[in-house]
N, C-alpha and C positions, 0 to 999 in steps of 0.2 A: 401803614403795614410794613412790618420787618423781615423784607427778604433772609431765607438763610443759603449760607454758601458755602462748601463744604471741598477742600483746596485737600487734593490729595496728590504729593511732591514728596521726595527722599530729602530733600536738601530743608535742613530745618532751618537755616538762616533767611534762607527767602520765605520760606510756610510764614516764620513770625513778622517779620516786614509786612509782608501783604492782608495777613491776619488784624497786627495792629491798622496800618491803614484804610482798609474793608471796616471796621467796628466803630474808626471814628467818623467814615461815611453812614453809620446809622444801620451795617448790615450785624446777623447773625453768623457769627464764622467758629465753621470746625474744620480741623485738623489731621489725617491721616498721612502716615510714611510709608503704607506699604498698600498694591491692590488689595490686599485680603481684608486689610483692616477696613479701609473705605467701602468696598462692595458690604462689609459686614454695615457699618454703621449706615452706612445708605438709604436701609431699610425700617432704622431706628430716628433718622435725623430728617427723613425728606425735605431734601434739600430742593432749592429751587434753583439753585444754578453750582456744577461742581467745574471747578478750575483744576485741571487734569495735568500731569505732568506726561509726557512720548514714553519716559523711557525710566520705566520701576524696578526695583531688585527682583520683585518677584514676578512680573507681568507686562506683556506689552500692552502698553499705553492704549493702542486702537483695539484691543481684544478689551480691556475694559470699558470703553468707549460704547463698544457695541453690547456686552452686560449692562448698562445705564441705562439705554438706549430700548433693551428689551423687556427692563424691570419699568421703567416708566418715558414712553417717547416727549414726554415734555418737558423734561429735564432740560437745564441747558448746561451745552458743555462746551468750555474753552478750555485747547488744547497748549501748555504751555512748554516750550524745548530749546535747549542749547543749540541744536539742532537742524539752522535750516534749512529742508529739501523739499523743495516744490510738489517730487512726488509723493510725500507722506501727506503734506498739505491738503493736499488733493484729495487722497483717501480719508482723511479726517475726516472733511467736509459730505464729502460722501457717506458715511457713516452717518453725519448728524453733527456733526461740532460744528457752532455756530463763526468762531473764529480759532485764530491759530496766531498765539504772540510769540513773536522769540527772544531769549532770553539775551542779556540784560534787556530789558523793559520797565518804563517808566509806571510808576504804579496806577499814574491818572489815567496812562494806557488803557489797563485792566477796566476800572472802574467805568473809563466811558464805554468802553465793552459792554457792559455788562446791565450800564445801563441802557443800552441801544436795544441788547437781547431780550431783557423784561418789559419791553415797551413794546417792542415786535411779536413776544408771544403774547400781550393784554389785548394787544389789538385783532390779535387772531381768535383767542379766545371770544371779543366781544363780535367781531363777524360770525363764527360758528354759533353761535347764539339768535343771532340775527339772520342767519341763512334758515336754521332752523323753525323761528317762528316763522320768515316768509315763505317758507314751502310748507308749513302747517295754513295757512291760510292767505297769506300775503294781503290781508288787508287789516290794517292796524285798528281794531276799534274793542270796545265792549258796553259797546250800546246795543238794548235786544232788539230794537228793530234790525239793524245792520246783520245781530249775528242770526236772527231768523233767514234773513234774507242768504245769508253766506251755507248753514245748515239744509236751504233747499238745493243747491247749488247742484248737490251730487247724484241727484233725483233727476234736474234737468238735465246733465249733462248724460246721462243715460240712454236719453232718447237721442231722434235728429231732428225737431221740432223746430220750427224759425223761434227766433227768439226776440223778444224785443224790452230792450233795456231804455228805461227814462228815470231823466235826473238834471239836475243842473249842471253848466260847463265846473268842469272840475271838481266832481264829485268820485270820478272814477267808475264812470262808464266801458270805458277801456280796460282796465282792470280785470271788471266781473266778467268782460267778456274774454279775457284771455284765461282766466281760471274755469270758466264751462269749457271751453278748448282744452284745455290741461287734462282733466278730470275725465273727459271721455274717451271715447276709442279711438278718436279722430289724434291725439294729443300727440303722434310720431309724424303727422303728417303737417301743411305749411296751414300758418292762421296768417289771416293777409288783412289788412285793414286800409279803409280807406276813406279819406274823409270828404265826405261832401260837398262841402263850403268853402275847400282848399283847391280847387281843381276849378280852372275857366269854363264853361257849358260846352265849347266849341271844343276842347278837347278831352271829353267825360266818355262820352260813347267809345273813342279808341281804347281810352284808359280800360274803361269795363271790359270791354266785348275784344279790344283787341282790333287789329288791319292784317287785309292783305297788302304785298306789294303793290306798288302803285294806285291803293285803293284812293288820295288824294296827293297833293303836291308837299312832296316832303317825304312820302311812305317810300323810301326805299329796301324795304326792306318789310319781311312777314316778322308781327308781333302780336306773341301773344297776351291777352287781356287778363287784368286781375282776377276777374274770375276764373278762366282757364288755371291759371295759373295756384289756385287753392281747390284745385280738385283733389278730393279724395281728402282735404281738410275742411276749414272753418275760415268765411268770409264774413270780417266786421265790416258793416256798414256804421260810420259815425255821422251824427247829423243829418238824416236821411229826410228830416225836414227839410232841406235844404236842394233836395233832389231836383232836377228840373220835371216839367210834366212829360213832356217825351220821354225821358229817358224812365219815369216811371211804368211808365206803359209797354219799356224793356223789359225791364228787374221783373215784373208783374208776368211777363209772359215768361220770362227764365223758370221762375217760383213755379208755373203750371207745368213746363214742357219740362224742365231739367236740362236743356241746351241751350247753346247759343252759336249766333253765327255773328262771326268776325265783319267787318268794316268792309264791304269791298266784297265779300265772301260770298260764296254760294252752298255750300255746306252747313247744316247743322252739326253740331260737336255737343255730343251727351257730355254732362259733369255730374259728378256725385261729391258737392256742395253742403255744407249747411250752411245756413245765414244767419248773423245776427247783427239786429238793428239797432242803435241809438238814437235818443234824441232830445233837447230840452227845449224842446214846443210842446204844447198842447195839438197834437195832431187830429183829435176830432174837432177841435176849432179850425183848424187848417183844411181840413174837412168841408165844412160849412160856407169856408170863403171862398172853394174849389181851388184851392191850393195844394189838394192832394188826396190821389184817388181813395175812394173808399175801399177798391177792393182788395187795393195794394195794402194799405193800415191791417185789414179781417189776415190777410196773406201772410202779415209779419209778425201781429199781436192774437200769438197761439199762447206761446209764452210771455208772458209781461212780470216785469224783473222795476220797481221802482225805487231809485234809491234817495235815500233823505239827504238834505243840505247840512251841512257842518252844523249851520246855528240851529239845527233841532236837534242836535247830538250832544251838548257841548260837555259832556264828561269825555268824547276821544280826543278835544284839541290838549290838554296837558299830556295825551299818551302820543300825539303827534307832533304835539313838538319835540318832544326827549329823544322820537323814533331819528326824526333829523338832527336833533342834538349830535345824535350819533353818527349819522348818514356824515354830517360836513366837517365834523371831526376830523374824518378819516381821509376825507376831500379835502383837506386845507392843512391835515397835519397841526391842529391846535387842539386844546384840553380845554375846552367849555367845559365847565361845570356843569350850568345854567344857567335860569334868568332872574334877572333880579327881580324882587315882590312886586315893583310897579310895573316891571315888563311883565310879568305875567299876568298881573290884572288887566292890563290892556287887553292883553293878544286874547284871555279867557272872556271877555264883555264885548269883545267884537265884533260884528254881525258873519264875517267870511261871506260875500256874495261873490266869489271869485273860487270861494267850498277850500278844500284839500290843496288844489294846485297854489293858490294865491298864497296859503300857510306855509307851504314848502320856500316859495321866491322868498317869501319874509324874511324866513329863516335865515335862507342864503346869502342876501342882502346884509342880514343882520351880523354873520359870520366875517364878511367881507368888511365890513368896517370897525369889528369889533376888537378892541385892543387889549384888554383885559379879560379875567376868568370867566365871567359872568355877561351875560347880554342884557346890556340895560334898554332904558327907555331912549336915549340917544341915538341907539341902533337902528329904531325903528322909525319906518317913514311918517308924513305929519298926518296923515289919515286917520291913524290911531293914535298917536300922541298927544291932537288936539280933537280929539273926540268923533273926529268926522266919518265918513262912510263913505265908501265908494262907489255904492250908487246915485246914480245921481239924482237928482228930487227932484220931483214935478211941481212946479209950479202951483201955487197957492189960488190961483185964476182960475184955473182950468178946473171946468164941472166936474162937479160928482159923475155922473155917466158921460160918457161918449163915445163913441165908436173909439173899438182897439185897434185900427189902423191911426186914428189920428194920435194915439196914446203915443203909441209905436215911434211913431213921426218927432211929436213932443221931445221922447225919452233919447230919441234918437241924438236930435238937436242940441241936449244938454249935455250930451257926452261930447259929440262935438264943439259947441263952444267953451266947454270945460279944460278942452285939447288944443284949443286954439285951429281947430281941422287939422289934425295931424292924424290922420287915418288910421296909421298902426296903433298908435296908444286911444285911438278911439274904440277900434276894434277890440280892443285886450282888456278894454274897461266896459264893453259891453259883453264882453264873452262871448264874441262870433271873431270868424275870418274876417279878411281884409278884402276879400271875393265879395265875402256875402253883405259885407258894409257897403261898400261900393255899386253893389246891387241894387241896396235900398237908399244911398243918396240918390242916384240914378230915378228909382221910381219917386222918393216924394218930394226930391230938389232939384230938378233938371230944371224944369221950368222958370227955377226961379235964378237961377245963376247967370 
């Protein structure tokens, strides 16, 4: 593309200098000696960036400035003068002039001017684009499952009905529940999220419910509980599989009374709450092994909100990658084009059991060691490179049926010696917490350790 630039100066010795040097940089350059003629042509030449002179026969330099300014604010304009005084400076800038050279000036001066300024407004441009679609929906897909599901959205969020969203880790459970927040009348008030599987058992109840002082050793002090604390808005529960059973038997009597009393407390305290749940269990199986109340599930699952995994989607991973193309761009200050045909075939043949969150680290990862325009196949880690999948496989031994605790167990075991027991990256490769890993080496390896 051929920026044009439109250098409006009395002094024609410098107009042609800069002229010629502008043109053999590749721009379109016009010429004006007087304001009237420039405001004239302004309108004929739309210019992308006018290089302005302080001080014209016929007009001050900042009174033009601000005509520029009013005929099109994305103009850009560098202020150029004999002239240096801080305070004019100043008002330029204020006005909208992007910089202010002073004369004599090197002409590279100019030019990296000017290219720093058309980079600054491309990038603003490509944000206001992207601010825009994501407060049109802020979830990047054009898959019609997803947009049915995005299309009820505005229905649910109408009511105050619990809500309860299931999907897998990194699907963007969090997400839909921050857009029924948005969308309703609750959306001035606080959305508080919390996640279940992130937080020890032994300090869940204060989290929720909140302490009085001296309610145990440590409570110096009255705190109030997340839930208090989203009154009058919208409280996500994430992973609510993951709930202890006491504390279900909390949540459960919250949901019926609408109150709660704090740690320690003797008071009930009304909340005007809504809740919404996540989770990527099968909770009427959780159900069945008394892993979790029935009447807590009927209590949350009014609304049921279920979202599909990447690899049932996969026309949105080309639209999600480009979306972060852009996203790390802007984060790292490089010009990705894109990716190269065998980086794409990869990342599009992928299974994503890690969904949307796992596509984004790709990215990131891939931006981080990428040295050239394009993201090849280099960038990316050996999972997809060499075809592999990061689930991990069950074993060829193990029956057709068997009880889904010992699956569990198996599945478990493989991510672990995969990890060498390295707990965090076992956790992040099975999609749970580090809590709730540790949970379940506890229940089916204790014994054996």
């Amino acid at each position: 593309m051929s920026y044009k630039i439109l250098i409006i100066d009395d002094e024609s010795t410098i107009c042609s200098a800069l002229k010629l040097s502008l043109e053999i940089a590749g721009y379109k350059v016009n010429i004006d000696f007087s304001a009237k003629e420039g405001l004239s042509r302004l309108r004929t030449f739309l210019p992308d960036v006018v290089v302005l002179d302080l001080r014209l026969p016929d007009m001050d330099g900042l009174a033009v400035l601000s005509e520029i300014k009013e005929f099109d604010e994305s103009i850009i304009v560098i202020m150029i003068t004999a002239f240096g005084e801080t305070k004019t400076a100043v008002e330029a800038v204020k006005r909208g002039a992007v910089d202010y050279l002073v004369k004599p000036f090197d002409t590279n001066e100019l030019e990296i001017s000017i290219k720093r300024a058309l980079k600054e407004r491309s990038l603003k441009h490509e944000n206001e684009i992207l601010r825009q679609r994501s407060e049109k929906s802020e979830f990047i897909t054009k898959d019609p499952s997803m947009l049915d599901i995005l299309a009820r959205l505005d229905s649910i969020a109408r009511v105050d009905s619990s809500v309860l969203i299931i999907g897998e880790t990194g699907t963007g459970k969090e997400l839909i529940a921050g857009l029924i927040h948005k969308k309703s009348s609750r959306a001035s008030e606080p959305f508080i999220t919390l996640n279940c599987s992130a937080i020890p058992s032994n300090l869940f109840e204060s989290e929720l419910f909140g302490h009085e002082k001296n309610a145990f050793t440590g409570a110096s002090a009255r705190k109030k509980g997340l839930l208090e604390l989203a009154d009058k808005g919208t409280f996500f529960l994430d992973e609510i599989g993951e709930l202890p059973p006491d504390l279900q038997a909390k949540l459960l009597r919250f949901l019926e009374d609408r109150s709660i009393r704090r740690v320690g407390g003797l008071v009930n305290i009304p909340l005007d709450v809504r809740i919404i749940a996540a989770t990527n269990k099968n909770l009427k199986e959780e159900i069945e092994k008394n892993n979790f109340r029935s009447d807590l599930y009927y209590r949350l699952n009014v609304v049921q909100v279920k979202i599909p995994p990447l690899r049932e989607r996969p026309d949105d991973i080309p639209l999600l990658l480009d979306y972060y193309r852009r996203v790390y761009n802007r984060h790292f200050n490089k010009n990705i084009c894109g990716f190269s045909e065998k980086a794409l075939k990869l990342l599009t043949n992928y299974s994503w059991p890690g969904n949307v969150r796992e596509l984004k680290n790709i990215v990131e990862r891939a931006f981080i060691l990428a040295r050239g325009l394009r993201i090849t196949e280099r960038e990316l880690p050996q999972e997809l490179t060499k075809g592999k999948y990061i689930t991990p496989q069950i074993p060829d031994e193990i029956e057709r049926f068997i009880p889904l605790e010992e699956l569990e167990k198996q599945y478990i075991a493989t991510a672990l010696d995969a990890t060498h027991w390295n707990i965090s990256k076992a956790a992040e490769l099975l999609g749970i917490s580090r809590f709730a890993l540790q949970r379940r080496i506890k229940k089916y390896f204790e014994k054996s350790l």
